[in-house]
C-alpha positions in Angstrom: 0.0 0.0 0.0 1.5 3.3 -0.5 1.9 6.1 2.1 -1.0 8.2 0.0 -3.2 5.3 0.6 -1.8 4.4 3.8 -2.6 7.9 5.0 -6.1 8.1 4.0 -6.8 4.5 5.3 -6.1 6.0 8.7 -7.7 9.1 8.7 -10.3 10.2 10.9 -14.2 10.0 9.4 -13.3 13.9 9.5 -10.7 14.1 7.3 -12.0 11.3 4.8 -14.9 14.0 4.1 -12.6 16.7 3.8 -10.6 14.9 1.0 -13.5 13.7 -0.5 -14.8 16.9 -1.0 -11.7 17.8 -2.1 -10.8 15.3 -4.3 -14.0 13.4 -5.7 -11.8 11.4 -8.3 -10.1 9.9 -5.5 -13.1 8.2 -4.1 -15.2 7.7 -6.9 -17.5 10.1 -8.6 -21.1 10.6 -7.5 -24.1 12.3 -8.9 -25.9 12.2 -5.1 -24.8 14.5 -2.5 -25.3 14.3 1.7 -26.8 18.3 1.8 -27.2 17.5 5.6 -23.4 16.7 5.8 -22.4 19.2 3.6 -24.0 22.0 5.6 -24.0 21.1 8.5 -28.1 20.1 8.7 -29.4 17.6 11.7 -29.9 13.8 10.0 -32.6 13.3 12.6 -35.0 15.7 14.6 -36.4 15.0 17.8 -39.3 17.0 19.9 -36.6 18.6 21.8 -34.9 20.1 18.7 -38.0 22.0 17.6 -38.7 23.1 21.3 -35.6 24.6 21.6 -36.3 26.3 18.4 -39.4 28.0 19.1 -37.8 28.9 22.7 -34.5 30.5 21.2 -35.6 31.6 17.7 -37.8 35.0 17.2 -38.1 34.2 13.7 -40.0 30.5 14.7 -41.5 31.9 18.3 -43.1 34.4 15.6 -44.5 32.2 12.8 -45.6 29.8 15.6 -47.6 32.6 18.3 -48.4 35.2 15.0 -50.5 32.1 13.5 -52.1 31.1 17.0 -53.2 34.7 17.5 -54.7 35.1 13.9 -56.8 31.7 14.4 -57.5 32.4 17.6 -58.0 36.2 17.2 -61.3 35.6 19.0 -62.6 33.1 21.2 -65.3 30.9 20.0 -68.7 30.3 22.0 -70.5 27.5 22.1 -74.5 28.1 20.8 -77.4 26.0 21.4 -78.6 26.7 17.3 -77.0 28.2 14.3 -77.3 31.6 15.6 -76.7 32.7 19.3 -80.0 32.7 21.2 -78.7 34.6 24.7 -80.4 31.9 26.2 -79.5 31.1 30.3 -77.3 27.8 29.4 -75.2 29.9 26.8 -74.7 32.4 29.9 -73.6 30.1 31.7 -71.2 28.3 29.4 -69.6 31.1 28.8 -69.1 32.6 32.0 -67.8 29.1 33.2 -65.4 29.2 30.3 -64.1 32.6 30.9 -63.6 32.0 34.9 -61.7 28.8 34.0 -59.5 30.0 30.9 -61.3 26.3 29.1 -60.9 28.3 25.7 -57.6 29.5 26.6 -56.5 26.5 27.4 -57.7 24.7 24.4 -55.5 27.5 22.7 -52.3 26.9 24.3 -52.6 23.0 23.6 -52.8 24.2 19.5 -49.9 26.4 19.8 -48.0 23.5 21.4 -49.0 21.3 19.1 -47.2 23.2 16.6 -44.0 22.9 17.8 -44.8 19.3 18.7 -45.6 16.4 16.3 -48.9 16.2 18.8 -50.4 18.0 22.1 -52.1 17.4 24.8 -55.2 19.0 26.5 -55.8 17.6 29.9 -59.3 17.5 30.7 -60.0 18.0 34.4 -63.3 16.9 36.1 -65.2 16.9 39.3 -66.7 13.0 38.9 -64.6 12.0 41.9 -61.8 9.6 39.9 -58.6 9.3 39.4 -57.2 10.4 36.3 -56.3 6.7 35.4 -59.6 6.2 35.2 -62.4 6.1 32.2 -64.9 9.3 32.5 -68.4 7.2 33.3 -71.3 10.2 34.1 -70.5 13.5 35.7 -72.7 15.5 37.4 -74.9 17.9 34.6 -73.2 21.5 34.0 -70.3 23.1 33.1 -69.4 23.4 36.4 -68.1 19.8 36.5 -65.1 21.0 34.3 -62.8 22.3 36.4 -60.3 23.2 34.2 -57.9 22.5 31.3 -54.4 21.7 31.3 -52.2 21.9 28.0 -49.4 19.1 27.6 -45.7 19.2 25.0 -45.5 16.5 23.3 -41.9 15.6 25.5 -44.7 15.5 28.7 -47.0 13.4 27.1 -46.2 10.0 25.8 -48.2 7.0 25.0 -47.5 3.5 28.1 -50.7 1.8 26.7 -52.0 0.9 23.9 -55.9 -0.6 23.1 -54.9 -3.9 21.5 -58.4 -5.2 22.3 -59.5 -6.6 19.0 -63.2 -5.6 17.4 -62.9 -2.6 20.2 -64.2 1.0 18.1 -60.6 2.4 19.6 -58.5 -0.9 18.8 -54.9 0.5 18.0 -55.1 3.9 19.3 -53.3 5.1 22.9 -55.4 3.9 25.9 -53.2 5.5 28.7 -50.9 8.3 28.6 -47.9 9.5 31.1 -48.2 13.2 31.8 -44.4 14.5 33.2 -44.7 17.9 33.8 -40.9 18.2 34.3 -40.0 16.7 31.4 -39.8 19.8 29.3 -38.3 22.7 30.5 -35.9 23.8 32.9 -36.3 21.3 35.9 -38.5 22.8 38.7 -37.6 22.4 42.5 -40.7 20.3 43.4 -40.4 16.6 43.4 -40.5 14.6 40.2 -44.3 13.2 39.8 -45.7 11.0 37.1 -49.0 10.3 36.4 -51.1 8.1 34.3 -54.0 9.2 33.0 -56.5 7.3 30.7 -57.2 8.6 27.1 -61.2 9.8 27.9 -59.5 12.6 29.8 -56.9 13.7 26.9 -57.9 15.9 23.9 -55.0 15.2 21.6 -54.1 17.9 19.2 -52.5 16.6 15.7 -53.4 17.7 12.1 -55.4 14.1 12.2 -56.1 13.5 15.8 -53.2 10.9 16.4 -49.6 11.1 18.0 -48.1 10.4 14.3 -48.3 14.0 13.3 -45.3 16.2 12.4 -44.2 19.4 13.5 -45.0 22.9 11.9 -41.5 24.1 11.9 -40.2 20.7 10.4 -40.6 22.3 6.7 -38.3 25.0 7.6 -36.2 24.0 9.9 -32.8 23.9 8.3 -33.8 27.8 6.6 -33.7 29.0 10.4 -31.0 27.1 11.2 -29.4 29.2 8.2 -30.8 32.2 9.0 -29.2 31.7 12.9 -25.9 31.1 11.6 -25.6 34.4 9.3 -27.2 36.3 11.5 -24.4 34.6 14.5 -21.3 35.0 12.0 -22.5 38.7 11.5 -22.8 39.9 15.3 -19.6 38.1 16.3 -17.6 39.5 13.0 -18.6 42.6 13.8 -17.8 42.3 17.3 -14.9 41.0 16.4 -13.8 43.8 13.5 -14.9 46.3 15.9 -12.6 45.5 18.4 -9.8 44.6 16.3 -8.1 40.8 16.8 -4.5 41.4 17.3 -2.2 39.7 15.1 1.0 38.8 17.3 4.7 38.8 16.3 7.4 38.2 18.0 10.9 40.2 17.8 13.6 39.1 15.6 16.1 37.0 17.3 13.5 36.0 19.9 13.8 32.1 20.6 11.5 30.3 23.0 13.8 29.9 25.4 13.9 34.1 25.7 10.4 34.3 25.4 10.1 31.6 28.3 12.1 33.4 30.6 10.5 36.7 29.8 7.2 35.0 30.5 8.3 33.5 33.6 7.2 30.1 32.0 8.8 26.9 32.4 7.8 25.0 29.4 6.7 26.2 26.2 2.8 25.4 26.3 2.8 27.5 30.1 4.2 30.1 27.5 1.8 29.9 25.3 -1.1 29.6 28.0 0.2 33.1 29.2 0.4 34.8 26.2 -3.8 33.6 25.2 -4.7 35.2 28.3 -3.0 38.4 27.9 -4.9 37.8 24.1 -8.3 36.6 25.9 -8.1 39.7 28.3 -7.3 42.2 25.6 -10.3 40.8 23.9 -13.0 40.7 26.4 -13.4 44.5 26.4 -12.9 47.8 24.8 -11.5 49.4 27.9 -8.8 47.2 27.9 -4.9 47.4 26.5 -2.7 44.9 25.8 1.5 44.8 26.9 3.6 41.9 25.0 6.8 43.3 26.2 8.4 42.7 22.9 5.9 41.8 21.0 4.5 43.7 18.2 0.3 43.3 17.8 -1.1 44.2 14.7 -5.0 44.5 14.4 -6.6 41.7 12.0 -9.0 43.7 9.8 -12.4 41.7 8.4 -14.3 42.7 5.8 -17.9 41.6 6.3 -20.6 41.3 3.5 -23.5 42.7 3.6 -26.1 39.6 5.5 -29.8 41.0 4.5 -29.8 39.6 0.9 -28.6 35.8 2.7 -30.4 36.2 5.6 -34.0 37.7 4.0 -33.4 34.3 1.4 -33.7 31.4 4.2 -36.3 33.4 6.1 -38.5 33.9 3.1 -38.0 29.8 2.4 -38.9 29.5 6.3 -42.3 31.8 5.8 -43.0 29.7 2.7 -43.0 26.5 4.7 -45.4 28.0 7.3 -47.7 29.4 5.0 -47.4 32.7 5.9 -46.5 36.0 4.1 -43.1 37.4 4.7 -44.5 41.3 5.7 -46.3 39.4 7.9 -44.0 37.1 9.8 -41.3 40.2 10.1 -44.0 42.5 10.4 -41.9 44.9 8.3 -44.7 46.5 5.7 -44.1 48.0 2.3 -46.8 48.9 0.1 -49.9 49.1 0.8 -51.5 47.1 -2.1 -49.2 44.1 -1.6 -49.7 44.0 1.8 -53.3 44.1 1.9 -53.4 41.0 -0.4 -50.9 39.3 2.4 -53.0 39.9 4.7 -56.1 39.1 3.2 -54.3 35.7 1.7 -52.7 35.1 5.6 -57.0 35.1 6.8 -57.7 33.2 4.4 -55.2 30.4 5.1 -55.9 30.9 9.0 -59.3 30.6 8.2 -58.6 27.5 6.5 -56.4 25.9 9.0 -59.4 26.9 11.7 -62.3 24.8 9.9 -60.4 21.9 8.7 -58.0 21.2 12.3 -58.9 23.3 14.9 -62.8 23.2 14.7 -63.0 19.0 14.8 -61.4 19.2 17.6 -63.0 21.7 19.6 -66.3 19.5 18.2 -64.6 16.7 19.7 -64.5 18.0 22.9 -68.3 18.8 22.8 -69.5 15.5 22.0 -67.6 14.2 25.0 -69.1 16.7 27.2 -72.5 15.5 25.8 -71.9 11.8 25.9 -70.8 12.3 29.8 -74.1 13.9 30.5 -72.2 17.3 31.4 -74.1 18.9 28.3 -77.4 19.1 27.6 -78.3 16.5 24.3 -78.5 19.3 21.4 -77.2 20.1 18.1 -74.5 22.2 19.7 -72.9 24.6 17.9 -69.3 26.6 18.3 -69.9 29.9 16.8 -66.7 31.8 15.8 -66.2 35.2 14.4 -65.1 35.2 10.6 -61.7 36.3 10.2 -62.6 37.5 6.6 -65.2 39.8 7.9 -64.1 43.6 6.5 -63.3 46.1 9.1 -65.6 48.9 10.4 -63.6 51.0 8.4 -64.1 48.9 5.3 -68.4 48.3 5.8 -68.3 52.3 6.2 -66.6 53.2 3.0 -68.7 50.9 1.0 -71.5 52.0 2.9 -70.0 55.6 1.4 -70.0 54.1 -1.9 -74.1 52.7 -2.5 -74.9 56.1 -0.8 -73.1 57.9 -3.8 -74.3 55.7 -6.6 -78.1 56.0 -4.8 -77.6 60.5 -5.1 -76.3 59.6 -8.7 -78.9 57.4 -10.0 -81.6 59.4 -12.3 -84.4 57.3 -11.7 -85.1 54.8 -8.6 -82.7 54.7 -5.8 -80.0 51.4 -6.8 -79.8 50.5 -3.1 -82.6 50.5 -0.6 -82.3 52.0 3.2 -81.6 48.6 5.1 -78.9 47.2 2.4 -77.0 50.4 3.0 -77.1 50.4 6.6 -76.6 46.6 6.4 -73.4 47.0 5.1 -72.7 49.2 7.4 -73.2 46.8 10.1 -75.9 48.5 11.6 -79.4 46.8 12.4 -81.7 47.5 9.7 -84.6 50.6 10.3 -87.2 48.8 11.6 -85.4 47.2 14.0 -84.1 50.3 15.5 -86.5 51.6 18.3 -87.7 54.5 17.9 -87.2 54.6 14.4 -90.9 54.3 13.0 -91.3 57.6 15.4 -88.4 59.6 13.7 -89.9 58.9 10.5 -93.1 60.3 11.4 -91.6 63.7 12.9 -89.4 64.1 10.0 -92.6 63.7 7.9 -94.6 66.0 9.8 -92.1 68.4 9.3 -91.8 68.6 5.6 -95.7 68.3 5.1 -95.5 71.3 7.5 -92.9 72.9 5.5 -94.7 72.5 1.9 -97.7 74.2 3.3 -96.2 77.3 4.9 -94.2 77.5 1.3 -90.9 78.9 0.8 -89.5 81.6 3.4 -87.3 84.8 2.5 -84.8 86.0 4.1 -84.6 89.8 4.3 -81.6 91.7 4.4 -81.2 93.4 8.3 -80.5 96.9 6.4 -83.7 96.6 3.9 -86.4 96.5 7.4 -88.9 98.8 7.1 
């Protein structure tokens, strides 16, 4: 074997990728490349790794809570028909709701469950069991929930499966372990673990199952990008700023002087002296550096500009979310582009609303119902459009059908009612007080017809 050969069969994995990079004839030429090798991407994710993310990244905190508080810009209610009737049990729903934070809580188990490949929603009741134990009857009202507790995905985790053949849930987790500690920085409270059967956990998924994915998979290598340029550009700059000295030593100077000088008795103790005078110099502006000898030199970098490779992995990121880039950096331009952004980012919030978060929430109705907590109706969760227009926008085209109606030659385009419909205002007759108005203001120009037109008379022409 020669040495060339001998060398490389002995090399680290390390330097075997380093010389295969550098010299591909040498190993064999390939079409297929290892990007995740090449630049410097995780193989493998875990639950942890996208945690971390959305606790150390603005750029995935933001896609993750800006998407959470467009879907859940307002809290849903829960109706007894299509439309809300202000009825006593819909009081009381939703006063119960509010004192408890229910819908809140539902909330924060979807924004975890955005980070996670799944969620948890703990459902807490006042039936008198243990939480390993299946939900039988509770007592009737809302009162019986006490509360709801949202669960990561690293707290949650699956000890049981049903593998109870012909059973309707055959397959699917039958107990859970909930470890509050498990994500996080560890708490000073003793370590508890509890096991809780699935009736009391809503799990939160894009199907309902713990083999979902997590939102910021997609994208996860753009902000690991993005976090690197944005890294290399603070510490160059902290780095050019201050100046790296360049150290050279006097000519003549052997070791042996430089030891001596140093006080050192080998040469690494030298060398550990001189990268602390270095370290020392570099840990502040304030600070000077004496080499005794020595002549420092300041290292000047040359950074390039980061926006244009920085704005390109964030703007892949936003893709894989869905949402525009204005929006996730919240840095507008133009008003016409950004009003389509935002009308686009409702729609796709809308979207993501009916098809993942509503079956869920309809979910946790029909368990209420089957555990005799709700009252057996075609219940309803009412929820305020997110593509309704803005007061603003029902005024100006409010504006608009008044100005076609004062242009039209003939009959009026638009009648009374559409225009204050649009408006968002109740229409006439349902005003009180209205059908009186409209007899005053009648009485006044019947008045005014028969007394005819008045003159006004010029003080200075009185007789």
């Amino acid at each position: 074997m020669s040495a060339q050969h001998s060398i490389i069969a002995n090399a680290t994995s390390a330097i075997r990728d380093r010389l295969q990079r550098a010299m591909p004839w040498l190993y064999g030429m390939s079409a297929k490349h290892d990007y995740a090798r090449d630049y410097g991407w995780k193989e493998s994710l875990t639950f942890h790794d996208f945690h971390r993310m959305y606790c150390r990244s603005g750029i995935a905190a933001s896609a993750i809570d800006k998407t959470i508080a467009k879907t859940w810009a307002t809290m849903p209610a829960l109706w007894e028909s299509d439309k809300p009737a202000a009825s006593p049990a819909e009081a009381a729903i939703a006063k119960h709701f509010a004192r408890k934070g229910i819908w809140r809580g539902l909330m924060d188990a979807d924004r975890r469950s955005m980070v996670g490949a799944y969620a948890g929603a703990i459902i807490y009741l006042r039936d008198g069991q243990r939480l390993d134990q299946p939900v039988t009857t509770v007592r009737r009202g809302v009162e019986s929930i006490v509360g709801i507790a949202p669960a990561w995905e690293g707290q949650l985790t699956v000890v049981e499966w049903d593998q109870t053949e012909g059973s309707e849930t055959y397959g699917e987790p039958l107990y859970f372990q909930f470890d509050e500690q498990a994500v996080g920085e560890p708490q000073a409270v003793p370590k508890s673990q509890v096991r809780i059967h699935r009736d009391r956990v809503l799990i939160w998924s894009d199907d309902g199952t713990v083999n979902g994915s997590s939102a910021l998979e997609p994208g996860y290598n753009d902000v690991s990008d993005a976090e690197k340029i944005k890294g290399a550009g603070a510490e160059g700059f902290w780095k050019s700023s201050r100046g790296a000295p360049i150290v050279e030593n006097p000519q003549g100077l052997s070791m042996q002087d430089m030891m001596r000088g140093m006080g050192a008795a080998t040469p690494e103790e030298a060398r550990e002296k001189l990268n602390e005078k270095a370290d020392d110099f570099q840990s502040g502006f304030d600070k000077f550096l004496m080499l005794g000898g020595f002549t420092a030199k300041p290292l000047t970098i040359t950074l390039p500009q980061p926006k244009e490779f920085w704005e390109t992995c964030v703007q892949s990121f936003a893709a894989s979310m869905q949402i525009p880039f204005k929006e996730l950096i919240g840095n507008v331009t133009g008003e016409r582009a950004s009003t389509e952004d935002a009308k686009g980012w409702a729609e796709t919030n809308m979207s993501r609303r009916e098809n993942r978060v509503l079956p869920i929430l309809y979910e946790f109705v029909e368990r209420l119902v089957a555990w005799g907590v709700l009252d057996r109706k075609d219940w309803v969760i009412g929820w305020t459009s997110l593509l309704d227009a803005t007061p603003d926008d029902k005024l100006d085209r409010a504006v608009k059908m008044s100005s076609i109606n004062s242009q039209s030659a003939n009959e009026p385009v638009f009648l009374l009612d559409e225009i204050r419909e649009e408006a968002g205002y109740a229409a006439a007759e349902d005003v009180e007080g209205w059908d009186e108005f409209m007899r005053e203001r009648d009485e006044r120009e019947r008045q005014k017809a028969e007394d005819g037109p008045t003159q006004n008379i010029p003080p200075g022409d009185n007789p």
